[in-house]
C-alpha positions as CSV (number, residue, x, y, z in Angstrom):
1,X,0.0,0.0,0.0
2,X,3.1,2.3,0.6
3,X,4.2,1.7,-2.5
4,X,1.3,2.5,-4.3
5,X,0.6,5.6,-2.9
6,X,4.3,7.0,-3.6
7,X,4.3,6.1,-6.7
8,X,0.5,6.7,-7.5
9,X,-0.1,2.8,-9.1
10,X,-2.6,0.0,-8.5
11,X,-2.2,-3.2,-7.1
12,X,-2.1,-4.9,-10.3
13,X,1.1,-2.9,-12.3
14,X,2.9,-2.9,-9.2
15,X,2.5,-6.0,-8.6
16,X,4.1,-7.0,-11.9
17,X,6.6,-4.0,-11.6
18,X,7.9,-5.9,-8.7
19,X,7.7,-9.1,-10.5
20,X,10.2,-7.8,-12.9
21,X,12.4,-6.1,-10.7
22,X,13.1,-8.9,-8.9
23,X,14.4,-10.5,-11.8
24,X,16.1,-7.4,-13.2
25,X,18.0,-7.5,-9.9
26,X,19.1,-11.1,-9.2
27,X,20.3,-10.4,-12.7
28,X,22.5,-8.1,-11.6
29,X,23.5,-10.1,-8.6
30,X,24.6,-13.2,-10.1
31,X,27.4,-10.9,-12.0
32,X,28.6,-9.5,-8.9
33,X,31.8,-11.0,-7.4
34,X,30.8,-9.3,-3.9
35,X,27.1,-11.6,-4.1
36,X,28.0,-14.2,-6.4
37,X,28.1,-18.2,-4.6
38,X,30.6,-19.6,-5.7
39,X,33.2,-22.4,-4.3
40,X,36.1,-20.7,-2.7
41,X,39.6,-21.1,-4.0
42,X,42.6,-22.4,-2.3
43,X,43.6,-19.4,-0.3
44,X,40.7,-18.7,1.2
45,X,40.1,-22.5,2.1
46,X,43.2,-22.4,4.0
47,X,42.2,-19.5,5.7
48,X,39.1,-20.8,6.5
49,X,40.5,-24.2,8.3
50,X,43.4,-21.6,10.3
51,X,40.1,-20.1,11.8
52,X,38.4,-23.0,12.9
53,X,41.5,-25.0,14.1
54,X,41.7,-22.4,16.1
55,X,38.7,-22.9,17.8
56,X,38.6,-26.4,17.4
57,X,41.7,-27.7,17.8
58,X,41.2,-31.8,16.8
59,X,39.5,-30.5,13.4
60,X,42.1,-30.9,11.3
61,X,41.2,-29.6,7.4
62,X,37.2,-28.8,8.5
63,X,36.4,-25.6,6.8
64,X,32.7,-25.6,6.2
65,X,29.3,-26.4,8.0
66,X,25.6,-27.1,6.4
67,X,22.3,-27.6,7.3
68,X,18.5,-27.8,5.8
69,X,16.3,-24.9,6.0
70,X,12.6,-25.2,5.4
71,X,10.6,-22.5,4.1
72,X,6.8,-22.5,4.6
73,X,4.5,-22.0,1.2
74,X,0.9,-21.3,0.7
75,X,-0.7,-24.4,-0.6
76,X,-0.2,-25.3,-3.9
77,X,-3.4,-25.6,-5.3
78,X,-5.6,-28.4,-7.2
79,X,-3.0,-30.8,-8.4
80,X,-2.8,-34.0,-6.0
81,X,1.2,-34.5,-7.1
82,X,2.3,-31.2,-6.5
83,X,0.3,-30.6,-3.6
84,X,1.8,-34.2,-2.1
85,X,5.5,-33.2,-3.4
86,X,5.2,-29.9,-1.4
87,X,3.1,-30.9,1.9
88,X,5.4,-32.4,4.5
89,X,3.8,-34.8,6.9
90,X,5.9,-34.4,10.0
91,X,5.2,-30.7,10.3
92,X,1.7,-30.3,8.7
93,X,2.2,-27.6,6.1
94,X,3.6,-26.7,2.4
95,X,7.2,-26.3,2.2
96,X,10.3,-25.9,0.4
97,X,13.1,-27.5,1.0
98,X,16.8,-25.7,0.9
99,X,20.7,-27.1,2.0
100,X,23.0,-24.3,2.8
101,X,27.0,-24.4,3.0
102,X,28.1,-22.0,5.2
103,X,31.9,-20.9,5.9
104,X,34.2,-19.1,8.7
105,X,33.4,-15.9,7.3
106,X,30.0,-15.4,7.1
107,X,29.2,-15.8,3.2
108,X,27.1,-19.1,1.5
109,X,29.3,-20.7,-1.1
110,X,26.8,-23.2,-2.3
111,X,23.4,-24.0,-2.1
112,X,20.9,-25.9,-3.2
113,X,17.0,-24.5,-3.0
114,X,13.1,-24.2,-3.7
115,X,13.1,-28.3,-3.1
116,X,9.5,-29.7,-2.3
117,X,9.3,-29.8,0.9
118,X,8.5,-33.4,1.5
119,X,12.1,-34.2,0.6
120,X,13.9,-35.4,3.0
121,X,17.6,-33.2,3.5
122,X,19.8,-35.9,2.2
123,X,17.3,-36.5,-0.7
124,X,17.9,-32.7,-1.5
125,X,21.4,-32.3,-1.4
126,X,21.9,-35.5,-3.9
127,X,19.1,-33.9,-6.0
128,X,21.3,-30.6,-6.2
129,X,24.5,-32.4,-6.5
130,X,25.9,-30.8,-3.2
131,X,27.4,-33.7,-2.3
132,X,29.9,-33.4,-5.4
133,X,30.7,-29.9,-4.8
134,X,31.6,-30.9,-1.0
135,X,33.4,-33.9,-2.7
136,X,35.3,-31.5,-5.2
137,X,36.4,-29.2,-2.2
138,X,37.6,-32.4,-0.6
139,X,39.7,-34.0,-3.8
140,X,41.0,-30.3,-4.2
141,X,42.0,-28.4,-1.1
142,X,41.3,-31.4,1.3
143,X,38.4,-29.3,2.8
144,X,35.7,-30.7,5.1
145,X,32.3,-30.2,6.4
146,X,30.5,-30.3,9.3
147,X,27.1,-31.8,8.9
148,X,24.5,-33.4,11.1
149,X,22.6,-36.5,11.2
150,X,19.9,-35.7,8.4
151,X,22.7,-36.0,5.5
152,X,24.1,-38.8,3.9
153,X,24.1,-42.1,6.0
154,X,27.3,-43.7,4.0
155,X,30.2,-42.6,5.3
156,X,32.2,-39.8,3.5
157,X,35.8,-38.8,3.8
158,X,34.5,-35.4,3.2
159,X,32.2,-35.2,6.0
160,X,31.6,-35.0,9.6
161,X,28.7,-35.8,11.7
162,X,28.2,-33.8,14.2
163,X,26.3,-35.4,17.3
164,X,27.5,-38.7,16.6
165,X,29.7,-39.3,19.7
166,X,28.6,-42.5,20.8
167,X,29.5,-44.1,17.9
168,X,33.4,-43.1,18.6
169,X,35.8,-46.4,19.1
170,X,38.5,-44.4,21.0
171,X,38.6,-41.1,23.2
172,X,40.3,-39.1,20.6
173,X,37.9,-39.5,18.3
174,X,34.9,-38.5,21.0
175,X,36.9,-35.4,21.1
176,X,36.6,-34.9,17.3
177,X,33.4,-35.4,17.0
178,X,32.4,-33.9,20.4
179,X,33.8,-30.5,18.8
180,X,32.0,-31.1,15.6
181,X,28.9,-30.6,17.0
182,X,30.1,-27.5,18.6
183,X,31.3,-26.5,15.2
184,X,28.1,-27.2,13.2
185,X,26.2,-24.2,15.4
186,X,27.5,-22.0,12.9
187,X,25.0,-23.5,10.6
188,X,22.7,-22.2,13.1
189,X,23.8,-19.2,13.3
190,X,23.8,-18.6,9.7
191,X,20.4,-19.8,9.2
192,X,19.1,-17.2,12.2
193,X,21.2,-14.7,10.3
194,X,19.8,-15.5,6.9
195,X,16.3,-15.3,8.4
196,X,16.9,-12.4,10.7
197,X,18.7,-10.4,8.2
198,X,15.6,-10.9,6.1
199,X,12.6,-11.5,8.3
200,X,9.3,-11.6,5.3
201,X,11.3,-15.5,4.7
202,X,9.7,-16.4,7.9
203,X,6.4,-15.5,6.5
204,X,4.6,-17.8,4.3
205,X,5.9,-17.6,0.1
206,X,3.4,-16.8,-2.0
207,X,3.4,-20.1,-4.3
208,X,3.8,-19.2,-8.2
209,X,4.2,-21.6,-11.1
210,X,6.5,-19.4,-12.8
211,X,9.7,-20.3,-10.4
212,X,8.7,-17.0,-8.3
213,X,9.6,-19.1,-4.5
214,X,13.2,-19.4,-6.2
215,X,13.6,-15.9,-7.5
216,X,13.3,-14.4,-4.3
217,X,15.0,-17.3,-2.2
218,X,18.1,-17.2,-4.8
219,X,18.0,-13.5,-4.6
220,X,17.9,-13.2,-0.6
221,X,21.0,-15.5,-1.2
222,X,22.8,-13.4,-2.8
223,X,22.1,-9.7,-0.6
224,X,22.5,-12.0,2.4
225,X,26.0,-13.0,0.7
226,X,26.7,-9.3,-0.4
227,X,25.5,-8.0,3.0
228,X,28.3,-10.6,4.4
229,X,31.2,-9.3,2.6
230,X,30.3,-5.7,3.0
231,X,29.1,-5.1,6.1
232,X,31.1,-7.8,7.4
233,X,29.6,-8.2,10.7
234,X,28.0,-11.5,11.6
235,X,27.8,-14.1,14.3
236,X,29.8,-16.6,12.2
237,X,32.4,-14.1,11.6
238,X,32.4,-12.2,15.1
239,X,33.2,-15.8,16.0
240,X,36.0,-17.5,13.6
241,X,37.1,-14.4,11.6
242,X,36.5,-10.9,12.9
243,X,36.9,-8.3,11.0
244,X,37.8,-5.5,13.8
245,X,41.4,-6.3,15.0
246,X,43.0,-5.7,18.4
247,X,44.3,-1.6,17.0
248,X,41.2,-0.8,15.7
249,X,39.6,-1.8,18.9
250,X,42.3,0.4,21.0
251,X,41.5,3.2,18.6
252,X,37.7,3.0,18.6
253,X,38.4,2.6,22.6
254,X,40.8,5.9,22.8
255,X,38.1,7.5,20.6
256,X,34.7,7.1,22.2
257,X,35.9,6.1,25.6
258,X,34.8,2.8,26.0
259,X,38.0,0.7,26.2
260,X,40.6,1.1,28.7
């Protein structure tokens, strides 16, 4: 309603004027190296593992977490299969189904998202072929990830399953796995962030049959991945890699006042 009285329009042509400027900017997203997801390269891999080892000390080469987020839909309409694909059982409502990679500093490299929501996470990330890109990361900077128990139930040199330590056959690997699940919070963080950052995704999606849910998931992606680099202050960074160091803090302190 704001928007149509500043700019004197009706429901209808707004509406489709926001239709296509979503578009119009995701388009100019996806060309931007500051909101682009894309696999990191070796550098930042190795800076990534520096800054959980030093959290983590027994995670040797771990420099990435994930987790499943579901996003509630409006109901889907008439068609029994789409209706079934989308309606999950265990919660009672319409969802898609997304897998997010998250890393040290803050930012999504990969993704996979608008899944129907009756998928199960696992089912999701084979559908998107995440597991290959964590494989890739693996076979080329011997980079890991942190997952939990809803992913792949083969065992994977790549990953690490976080709240597994019963399963360990000696103390040292307790330890391991004992501080991958403290690792794989930042999954949690970074889905709180993506959904705090941009609180209408809590809301229910409008469902479209012109790939509307993925336009505006890919595109809060890519500001929440642009938001990351620029504004640089998250709870995953704050944590592994903050971006304020120890004279800038003395400065800011001598400043305002507030540090000794």
């Amino acid at each position: 309603r704001t928007l149509q009285l500043i700019f004197g329009l009706t429901g209808t042509p707004l509406a489709k004027w926001l239709y296509f400027g979503r578009r119009m900017l995701l388009r100019v997203l996806l060309h931007d190296p500051l909101a682009r997801v894309v696999l990191p390269h070796a550098s930042d891999v190795n800076q990534f593992k520096r800054a959980i080892i030093g959290r983590h000390p027994h995670l040797d080469d771990v420099a990435f977490s994930a987790d499943g987020l579901k996003l509630t839909i409006e109901s889907t309409g008439d068609e029994p299969l789409i209706e079934n694909a989308f309606y999950n059982g265990w919660k009672c409502a319409h969802y898609v189904g997304n897998i997010f990679l998250f890393a040290p500093n803050g930012t999504i490299p990969a993704c996979v998202i608008n899944a129907p929501g009756s998928w199960h996470d696992s089912q999701i990330a084979d559908y998107g072929h995440f597991y290959d890109k964590l494989e890739l990361m693996f076979i080329a900077y011997h980079a890991k990830t942190c997952i939990d128990s809803a992913f792949a139930l083969n065992q994977h040199k790549y990953l690490i399953k976080s709240g597994a330590e019963e399963t360990a056959q000696d103390f040292e690997e307790h330890i391991i796995l004992e501080e991958a699940t403290s690792m794989r919070q930042t999954a949690e963080w970074g889905m709180n962030g993506f959904q705090l950052s941009f609180p209408r995704m809590s809301d229910r999606l409008c469902w479209e049959e012109f790939g509307e849910c993925k336009v505006i998931i890919s595109l809060v992606v890519h500001l929440y991945n642009i938001r990351s680099r620029l504004v640089g202050i998250n709870e995953i960074q704050n944590t592994y890699m903050p971006n304020l160091s120890p004279e800038v803090h003395t400065y800011y302190g001598r400043f305002f006042g507030v540090y000794e």
